[in-house]
Chimera marker file (.cmm) of the C-alpha trace (Angstrom):
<marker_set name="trace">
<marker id="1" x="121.446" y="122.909" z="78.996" r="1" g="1" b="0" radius="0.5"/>
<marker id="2" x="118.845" y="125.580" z="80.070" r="1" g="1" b="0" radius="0.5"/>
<marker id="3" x="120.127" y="126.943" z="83.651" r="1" g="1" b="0" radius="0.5"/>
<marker id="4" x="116.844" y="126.369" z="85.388" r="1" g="1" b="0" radius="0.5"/>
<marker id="5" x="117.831" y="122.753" z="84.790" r="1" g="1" b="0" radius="0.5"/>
<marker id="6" x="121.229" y="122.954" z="86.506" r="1" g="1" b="0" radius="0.5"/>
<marker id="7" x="119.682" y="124.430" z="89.696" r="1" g="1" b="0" radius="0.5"/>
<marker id="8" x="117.605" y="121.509" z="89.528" r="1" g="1" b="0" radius="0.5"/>
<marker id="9" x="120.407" y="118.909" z="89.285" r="1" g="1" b="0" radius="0.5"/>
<marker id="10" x="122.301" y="121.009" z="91.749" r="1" g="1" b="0" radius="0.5"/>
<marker id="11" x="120.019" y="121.376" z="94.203" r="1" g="1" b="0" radius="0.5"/>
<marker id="12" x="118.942" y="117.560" z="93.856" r="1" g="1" b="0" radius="0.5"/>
<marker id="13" x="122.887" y="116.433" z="95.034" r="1" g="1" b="0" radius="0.5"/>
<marker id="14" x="122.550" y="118.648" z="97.723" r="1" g="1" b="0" radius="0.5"/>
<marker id="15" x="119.280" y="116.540" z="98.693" r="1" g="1" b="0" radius="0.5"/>
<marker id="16" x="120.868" y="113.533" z="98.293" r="1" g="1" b="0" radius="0.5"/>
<marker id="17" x="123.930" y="113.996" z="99.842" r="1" g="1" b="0" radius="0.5"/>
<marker id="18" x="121.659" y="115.486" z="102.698" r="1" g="1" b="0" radius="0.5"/>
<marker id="19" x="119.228" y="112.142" z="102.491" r="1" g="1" b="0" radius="0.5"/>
<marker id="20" x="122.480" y="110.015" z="102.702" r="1" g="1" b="0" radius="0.5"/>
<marker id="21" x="123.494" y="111.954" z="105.790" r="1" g="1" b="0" radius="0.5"/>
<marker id="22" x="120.504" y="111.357" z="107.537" r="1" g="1" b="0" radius="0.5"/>
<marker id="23" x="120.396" y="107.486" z="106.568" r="1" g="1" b="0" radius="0.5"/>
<marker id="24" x="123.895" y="106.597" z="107.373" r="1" g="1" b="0" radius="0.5"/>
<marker id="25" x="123.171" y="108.685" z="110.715" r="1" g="1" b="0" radius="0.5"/>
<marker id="26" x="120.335" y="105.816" z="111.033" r="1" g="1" b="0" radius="0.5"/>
<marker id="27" x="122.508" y="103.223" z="110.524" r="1" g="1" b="0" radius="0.5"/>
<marker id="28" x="125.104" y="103.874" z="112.795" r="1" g="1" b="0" radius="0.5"/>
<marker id="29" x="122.567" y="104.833" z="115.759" r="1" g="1" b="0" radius="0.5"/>
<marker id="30" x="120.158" y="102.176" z="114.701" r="1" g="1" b="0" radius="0.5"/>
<marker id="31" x="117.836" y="104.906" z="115.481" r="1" g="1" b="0" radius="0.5"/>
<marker id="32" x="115.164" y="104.950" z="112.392" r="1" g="1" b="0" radius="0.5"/>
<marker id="33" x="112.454" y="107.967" z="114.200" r="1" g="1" b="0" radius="0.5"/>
<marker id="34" x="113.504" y="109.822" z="111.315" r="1" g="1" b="0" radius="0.5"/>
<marker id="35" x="112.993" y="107.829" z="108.305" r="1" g="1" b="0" radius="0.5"/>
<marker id="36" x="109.737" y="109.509" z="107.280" r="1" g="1" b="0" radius="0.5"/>
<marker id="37" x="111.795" y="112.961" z="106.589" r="1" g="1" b="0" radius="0.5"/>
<marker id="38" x="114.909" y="110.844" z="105.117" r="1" g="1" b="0" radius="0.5"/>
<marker id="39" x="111.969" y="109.569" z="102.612" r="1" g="1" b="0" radius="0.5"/>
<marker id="40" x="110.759" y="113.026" z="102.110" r="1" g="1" b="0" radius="0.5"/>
<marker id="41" x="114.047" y="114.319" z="101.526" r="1" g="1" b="0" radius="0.5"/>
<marker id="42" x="115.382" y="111.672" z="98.673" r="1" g="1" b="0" radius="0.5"/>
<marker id="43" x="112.000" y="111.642" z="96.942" r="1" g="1" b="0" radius="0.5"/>
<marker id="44" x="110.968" y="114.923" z="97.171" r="1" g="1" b="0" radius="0.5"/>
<marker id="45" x="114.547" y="116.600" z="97.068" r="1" g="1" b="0" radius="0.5"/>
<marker id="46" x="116.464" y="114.002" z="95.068" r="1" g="1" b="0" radius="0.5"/>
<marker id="47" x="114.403" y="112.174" z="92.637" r="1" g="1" b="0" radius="0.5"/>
<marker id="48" x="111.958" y="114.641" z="92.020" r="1" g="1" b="0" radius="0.5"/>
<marker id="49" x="114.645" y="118.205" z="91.638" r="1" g="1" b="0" radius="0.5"/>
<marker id="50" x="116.137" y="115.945" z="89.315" r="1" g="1" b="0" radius="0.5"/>
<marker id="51" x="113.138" y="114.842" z="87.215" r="1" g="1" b="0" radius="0.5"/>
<marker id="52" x="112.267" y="118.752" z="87.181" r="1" g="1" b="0" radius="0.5"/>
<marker id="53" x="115.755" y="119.585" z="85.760" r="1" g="1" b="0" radius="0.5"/>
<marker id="54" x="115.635" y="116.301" z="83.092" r="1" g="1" b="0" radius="0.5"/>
<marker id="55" x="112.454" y="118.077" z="81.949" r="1" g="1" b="0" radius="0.5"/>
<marker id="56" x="112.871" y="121.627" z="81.656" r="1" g="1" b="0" radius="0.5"/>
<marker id="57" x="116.577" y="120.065" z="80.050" r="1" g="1" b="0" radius="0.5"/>
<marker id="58" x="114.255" y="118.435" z="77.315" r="1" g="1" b="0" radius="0.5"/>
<marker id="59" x="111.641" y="121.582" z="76.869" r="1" g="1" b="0" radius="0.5"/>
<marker id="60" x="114.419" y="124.582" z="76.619" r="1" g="1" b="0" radius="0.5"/>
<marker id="61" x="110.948" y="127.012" z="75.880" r="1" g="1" b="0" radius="0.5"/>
<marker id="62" x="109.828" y="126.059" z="78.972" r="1" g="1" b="0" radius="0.5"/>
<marker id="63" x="112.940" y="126.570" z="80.864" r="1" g="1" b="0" radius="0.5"/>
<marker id="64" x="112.681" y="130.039" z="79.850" r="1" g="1" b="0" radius="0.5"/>
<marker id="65" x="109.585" y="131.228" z="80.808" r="1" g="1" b="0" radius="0.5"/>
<marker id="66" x="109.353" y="132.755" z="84.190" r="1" g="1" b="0" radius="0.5"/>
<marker id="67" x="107.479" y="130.092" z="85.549" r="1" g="1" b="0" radius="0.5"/>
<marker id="68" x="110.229" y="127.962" z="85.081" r="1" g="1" b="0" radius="0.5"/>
<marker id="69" x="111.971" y="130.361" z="87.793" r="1" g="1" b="0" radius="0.5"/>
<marker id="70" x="108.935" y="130.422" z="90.300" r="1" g="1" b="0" radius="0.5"/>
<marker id="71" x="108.337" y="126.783" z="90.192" r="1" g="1" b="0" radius="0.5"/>
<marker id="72" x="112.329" y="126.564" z="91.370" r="1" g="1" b="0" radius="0.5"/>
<marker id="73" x="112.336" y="129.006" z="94.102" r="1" g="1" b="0" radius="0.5"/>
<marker id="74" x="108.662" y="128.297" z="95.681" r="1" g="1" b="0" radius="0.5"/>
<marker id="75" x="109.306" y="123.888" z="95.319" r="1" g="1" b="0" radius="0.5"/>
<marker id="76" x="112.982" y="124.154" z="96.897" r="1" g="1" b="0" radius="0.5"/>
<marker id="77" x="111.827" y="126.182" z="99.206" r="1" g="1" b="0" radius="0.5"/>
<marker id="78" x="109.293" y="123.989" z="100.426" r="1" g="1" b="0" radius="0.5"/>
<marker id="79" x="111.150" y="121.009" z="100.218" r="1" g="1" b="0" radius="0.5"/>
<marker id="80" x="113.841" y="122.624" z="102.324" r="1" g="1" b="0" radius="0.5"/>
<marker id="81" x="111.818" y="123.812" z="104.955" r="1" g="1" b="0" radius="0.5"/>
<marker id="82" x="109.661" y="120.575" z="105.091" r="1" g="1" b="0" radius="0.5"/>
<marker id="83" x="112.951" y="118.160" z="105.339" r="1" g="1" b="0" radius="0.5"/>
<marker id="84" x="114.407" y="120.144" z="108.476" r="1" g="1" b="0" radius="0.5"/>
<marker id="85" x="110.943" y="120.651" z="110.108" r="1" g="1" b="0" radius="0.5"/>
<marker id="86" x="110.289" y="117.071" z="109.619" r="1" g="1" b="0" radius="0.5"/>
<marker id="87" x="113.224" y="115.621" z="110.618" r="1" g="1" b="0" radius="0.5"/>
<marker id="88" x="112.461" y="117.806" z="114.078" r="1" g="1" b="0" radius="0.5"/>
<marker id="89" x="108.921" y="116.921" z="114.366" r="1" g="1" b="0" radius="0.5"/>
<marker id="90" x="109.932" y="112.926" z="114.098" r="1" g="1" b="0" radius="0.5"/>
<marker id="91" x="112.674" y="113.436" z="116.725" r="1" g="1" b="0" radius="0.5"/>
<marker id="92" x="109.608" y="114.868" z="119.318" r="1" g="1" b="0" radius="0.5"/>
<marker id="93" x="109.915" y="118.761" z="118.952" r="1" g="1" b="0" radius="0.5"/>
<marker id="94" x="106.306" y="118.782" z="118.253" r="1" g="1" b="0" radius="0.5"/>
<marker id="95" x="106.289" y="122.675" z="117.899" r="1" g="1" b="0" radius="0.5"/>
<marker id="96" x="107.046" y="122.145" z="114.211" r="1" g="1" b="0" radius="0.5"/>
<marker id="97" x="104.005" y="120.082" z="113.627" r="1" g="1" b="0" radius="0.5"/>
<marker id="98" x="102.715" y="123.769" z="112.061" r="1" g="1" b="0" radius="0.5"/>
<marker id="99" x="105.927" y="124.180" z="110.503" r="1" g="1" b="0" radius="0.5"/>
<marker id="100" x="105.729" y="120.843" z="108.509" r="1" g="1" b="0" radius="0.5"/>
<marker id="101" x="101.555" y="121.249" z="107.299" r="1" g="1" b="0" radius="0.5"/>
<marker id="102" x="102.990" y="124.886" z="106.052" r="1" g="1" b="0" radius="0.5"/>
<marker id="103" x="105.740" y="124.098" z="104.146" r="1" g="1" b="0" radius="0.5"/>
<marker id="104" x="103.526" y="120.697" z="102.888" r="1" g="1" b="0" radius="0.5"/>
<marker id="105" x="101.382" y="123.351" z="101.168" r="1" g="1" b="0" radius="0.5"/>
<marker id="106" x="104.321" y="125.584" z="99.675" r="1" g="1" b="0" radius="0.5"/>
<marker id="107" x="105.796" y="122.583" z="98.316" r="1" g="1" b="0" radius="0.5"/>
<marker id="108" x="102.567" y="121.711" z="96.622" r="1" g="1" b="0" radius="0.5"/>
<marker id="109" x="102.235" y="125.295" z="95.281" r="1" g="1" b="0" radius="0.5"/>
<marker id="110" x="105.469" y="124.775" z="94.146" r="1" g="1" b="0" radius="0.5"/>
<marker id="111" x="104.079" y="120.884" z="92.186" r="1" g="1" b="0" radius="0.5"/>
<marker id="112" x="101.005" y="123.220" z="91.037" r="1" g="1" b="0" radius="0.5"/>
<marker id="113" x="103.612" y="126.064" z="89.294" r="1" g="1" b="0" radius="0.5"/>
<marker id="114" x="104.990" y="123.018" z="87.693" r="1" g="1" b="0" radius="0.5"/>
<marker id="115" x="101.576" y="121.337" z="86.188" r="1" g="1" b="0" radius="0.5"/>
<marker id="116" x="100.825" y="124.738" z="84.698" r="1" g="1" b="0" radius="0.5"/>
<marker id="117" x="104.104" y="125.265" z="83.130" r="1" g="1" b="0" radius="0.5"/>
<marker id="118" x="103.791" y="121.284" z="81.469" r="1" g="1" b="0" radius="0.5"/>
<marker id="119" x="99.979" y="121.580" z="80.528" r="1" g="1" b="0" radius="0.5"/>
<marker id="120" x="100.086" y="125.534" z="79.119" r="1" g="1" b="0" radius="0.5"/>
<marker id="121" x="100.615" y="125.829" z="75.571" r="1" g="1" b="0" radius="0.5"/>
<marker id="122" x="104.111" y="126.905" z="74.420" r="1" g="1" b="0" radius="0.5"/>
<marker id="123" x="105.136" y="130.298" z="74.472" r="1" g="1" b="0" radius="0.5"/>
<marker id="124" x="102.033" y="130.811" z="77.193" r="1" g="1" b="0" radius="0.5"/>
<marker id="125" x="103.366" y="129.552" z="80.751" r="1" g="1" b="0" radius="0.5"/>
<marker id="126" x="104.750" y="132.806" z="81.160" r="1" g="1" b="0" radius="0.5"/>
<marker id="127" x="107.028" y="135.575" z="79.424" r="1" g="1" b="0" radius="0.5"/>
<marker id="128" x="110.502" y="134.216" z="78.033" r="1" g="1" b="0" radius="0.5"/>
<marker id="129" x="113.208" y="136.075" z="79.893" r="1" g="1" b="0" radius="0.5"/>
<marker id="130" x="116.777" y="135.218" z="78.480" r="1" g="1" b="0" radius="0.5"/>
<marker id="131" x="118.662" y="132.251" z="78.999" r="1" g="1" b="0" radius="0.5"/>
<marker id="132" x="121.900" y="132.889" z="80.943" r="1" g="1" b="0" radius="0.5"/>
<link id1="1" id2="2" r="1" g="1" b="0" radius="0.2"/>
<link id1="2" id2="3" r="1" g="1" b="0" radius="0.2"/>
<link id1="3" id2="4" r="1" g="1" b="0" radius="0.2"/>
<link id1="4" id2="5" r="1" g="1" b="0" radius="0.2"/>
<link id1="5" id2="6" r="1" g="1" b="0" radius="0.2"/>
<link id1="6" id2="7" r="1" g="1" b="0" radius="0.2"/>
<link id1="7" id2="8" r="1" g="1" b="0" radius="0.2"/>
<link id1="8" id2="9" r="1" g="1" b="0" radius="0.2"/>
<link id1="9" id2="10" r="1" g="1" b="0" radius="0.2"/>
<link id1="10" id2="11" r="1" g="1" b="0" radius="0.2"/>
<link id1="11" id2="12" r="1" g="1" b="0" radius="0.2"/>
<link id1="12" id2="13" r="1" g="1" b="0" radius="0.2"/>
<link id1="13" id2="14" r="1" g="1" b="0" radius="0.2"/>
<link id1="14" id2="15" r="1" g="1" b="0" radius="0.2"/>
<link id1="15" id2="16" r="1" g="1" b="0" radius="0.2"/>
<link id1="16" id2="17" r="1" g="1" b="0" radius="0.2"/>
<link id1="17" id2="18" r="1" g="1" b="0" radius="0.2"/>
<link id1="18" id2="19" r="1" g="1" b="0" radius="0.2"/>
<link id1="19" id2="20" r="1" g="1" b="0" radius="0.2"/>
<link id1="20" id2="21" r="1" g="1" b="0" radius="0.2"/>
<link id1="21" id2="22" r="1" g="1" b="0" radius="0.2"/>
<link id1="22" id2="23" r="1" g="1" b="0" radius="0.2"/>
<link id1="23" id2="24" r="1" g="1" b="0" radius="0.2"/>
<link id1="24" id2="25" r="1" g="1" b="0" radius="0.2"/>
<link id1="25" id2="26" r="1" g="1" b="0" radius="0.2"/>
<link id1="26" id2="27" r="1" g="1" b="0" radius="0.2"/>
<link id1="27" id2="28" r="1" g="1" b="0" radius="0.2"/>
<link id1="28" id2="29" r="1" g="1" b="0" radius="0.2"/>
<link id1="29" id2="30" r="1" g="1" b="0" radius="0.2"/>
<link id1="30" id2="31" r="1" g="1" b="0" radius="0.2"/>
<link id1="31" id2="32" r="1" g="1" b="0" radius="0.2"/>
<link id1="32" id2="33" r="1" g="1" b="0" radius="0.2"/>
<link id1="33" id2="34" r="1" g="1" b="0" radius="0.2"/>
<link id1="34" id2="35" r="1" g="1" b="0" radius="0.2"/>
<link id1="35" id2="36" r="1" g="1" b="0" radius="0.2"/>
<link id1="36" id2="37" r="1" g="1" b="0" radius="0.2"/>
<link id1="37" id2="38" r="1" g="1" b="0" radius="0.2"/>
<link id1="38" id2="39" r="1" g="1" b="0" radius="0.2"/>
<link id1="39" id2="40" r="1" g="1" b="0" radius="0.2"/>
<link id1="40" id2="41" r="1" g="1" b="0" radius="0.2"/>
<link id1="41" id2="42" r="1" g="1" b="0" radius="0.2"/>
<link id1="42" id2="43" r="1" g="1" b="0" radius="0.2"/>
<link id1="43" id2="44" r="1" g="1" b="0" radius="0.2"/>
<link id1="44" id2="45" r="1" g="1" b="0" radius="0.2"/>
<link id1="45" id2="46" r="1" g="1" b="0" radius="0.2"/>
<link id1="46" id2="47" r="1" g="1" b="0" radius="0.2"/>
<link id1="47" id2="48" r="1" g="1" b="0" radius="0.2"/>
<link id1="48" id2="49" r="1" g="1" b="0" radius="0.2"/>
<link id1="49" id2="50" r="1" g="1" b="0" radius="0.2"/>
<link id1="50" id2="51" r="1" g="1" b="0" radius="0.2"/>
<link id1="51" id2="52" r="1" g="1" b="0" radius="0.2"/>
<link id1="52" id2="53" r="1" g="1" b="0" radius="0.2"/>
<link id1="53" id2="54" r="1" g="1" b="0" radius="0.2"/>
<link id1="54" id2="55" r="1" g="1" b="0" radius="0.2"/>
<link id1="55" id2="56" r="1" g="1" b="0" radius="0.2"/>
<link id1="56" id2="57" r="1" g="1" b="0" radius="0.2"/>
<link id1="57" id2="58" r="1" g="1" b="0" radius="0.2"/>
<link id1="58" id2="59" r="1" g="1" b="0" radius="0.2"/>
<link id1="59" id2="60" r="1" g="1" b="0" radius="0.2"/>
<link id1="60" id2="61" r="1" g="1" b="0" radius="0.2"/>
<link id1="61" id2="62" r="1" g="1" b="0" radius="0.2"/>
<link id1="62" id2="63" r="1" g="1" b="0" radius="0.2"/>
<link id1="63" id2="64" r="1" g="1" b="0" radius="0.2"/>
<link id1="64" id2="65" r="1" g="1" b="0" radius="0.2"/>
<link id1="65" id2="66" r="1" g="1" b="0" radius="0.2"/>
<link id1="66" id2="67" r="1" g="1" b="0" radius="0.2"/>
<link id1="67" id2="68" r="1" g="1" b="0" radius="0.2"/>
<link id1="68" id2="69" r="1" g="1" b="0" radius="0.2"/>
<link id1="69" id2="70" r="1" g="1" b="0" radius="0.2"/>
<link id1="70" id2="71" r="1" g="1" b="0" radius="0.2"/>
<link id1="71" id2="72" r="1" g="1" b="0" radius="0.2"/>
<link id1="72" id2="73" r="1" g="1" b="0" radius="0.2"/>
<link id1="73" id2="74" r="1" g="1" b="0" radius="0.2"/>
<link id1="74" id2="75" r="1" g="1" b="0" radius="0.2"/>
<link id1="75" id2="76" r="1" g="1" b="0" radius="0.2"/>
<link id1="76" id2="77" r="1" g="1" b="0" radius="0.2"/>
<link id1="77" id2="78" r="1" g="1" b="0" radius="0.2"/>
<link id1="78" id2="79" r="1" g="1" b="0" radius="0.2"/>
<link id1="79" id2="80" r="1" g="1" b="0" radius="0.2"/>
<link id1="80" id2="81" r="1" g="1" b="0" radius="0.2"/>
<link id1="81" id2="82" r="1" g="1" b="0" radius="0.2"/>
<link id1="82" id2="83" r="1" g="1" b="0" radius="0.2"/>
<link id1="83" id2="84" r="1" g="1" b="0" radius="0.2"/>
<link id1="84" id2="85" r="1" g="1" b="0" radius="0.2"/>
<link id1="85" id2="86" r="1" g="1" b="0" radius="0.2"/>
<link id1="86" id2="87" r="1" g="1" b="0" radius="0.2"/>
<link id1="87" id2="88" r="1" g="1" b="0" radius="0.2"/>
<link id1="88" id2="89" r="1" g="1" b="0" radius="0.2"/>
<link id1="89" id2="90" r="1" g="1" b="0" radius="0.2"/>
<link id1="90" id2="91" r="1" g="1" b="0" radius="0.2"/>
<link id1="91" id2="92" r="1" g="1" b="0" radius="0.2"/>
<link id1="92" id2="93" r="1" g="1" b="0" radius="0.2"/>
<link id1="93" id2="94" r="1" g="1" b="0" radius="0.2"/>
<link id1="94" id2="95" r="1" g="1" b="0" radius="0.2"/>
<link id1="95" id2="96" r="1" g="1" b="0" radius="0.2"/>
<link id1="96" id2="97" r="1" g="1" b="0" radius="0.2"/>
<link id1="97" id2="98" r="1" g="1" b="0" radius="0.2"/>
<link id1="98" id2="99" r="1" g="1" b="0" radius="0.2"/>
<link id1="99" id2="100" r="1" g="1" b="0" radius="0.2"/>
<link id1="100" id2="101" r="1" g="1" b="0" radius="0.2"/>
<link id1="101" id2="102" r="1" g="1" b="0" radius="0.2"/>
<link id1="102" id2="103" r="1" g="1" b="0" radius="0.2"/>
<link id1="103" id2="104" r="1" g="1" b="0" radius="0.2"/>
<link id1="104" id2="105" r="1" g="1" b="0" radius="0.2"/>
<link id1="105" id2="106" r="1" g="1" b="0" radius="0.2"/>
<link id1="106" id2="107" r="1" g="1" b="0" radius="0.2"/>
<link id1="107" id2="108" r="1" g="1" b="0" radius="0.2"/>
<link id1="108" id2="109" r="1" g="1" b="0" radius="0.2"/>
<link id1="109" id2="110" r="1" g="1" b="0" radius="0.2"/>
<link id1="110" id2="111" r="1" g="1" b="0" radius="0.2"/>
<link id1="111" id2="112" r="1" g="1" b="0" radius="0.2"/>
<link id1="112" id2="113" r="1" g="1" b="0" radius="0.2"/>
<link id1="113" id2="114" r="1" g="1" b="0" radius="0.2"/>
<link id1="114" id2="115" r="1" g="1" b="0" radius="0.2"/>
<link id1="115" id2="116" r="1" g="1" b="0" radius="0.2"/>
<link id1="116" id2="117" r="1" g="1" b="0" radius="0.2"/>
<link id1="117" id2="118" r="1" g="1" b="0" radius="0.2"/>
<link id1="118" id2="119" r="1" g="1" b="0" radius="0.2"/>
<link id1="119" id2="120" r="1" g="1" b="0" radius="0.2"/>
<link id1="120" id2="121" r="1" g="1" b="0" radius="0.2"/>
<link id1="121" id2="122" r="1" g="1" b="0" radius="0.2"/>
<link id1="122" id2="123" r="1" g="1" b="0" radius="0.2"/>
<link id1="123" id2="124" r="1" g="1" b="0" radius="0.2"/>
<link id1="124" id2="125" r="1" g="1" b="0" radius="0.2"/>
<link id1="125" id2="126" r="1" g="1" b="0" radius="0.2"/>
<link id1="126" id2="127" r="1" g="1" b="0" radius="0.2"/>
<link id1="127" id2="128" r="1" g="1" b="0" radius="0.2"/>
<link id1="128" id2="129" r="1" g="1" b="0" radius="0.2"/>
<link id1="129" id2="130" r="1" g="1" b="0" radius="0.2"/>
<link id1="130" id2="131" r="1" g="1" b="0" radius="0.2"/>
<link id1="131" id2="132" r="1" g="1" b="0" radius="0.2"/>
</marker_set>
């Protein structure tokens, strides 16, 4: 399996572990402010890292373009920052209102990397480095 897929399936248990966290939290408190980032954290985070991995898993000259790499880092990245800031906003820190919108729009650039690695011919998303 092409390693850009296993940081995808890794990183997608970390979400979910992190989404079941935040719903059992819920639970117990019966305190549901926060269900809008425990969404954004199982969809985005879980489902989605792992849809990302299943297909770079089924296109291995895909999952070794550069792209590939970039489309990992950037989405993650975004996704991270958007689940913590979110999770603040919704318990009333409003000072990471900005914080959410910016990390919203790194997380899309990170959706966009992905669209032009699946509609670029093969062999032209992006140089092939080697597969480790």
């Amino acid at each position: 399996m092409p390693r850009i897929s296993n940081l995808f399936f890794k990183t997608a248990v970390v979400f979910l572990l992190v989404g079941i966290g935040i719903g059992l939290k819920m639970s117990i408190s019966q305190n549901h402010d926060v269900i809008g980032a425990h969404a954004h954290i199982n969809l985005l985070g879980w489902v989605t890292s792992a849809i990302f991995g299943g297909y770079y898993a089924l296109n291995p000259a895909k999952a070794a373009s550069g792209l590939a790499m970039a489309h990992y880092l950037v989405y993650t990245a975004g996704v991270a920052i958007m689940g913590v800031s979110l999770y603040l906003l919704l318990q009333g820190n409003l000072a990471f209102e900005g914080v959410v919108a910016v990390s919203s729009l790194i997380t899309l650039a990170g959706v966009l990397i992905f669209a032009w690695v699946l509609f670029a011919p093969e062999g032209s998303a992006a140089r092939a480095v080697p597969a480790e």
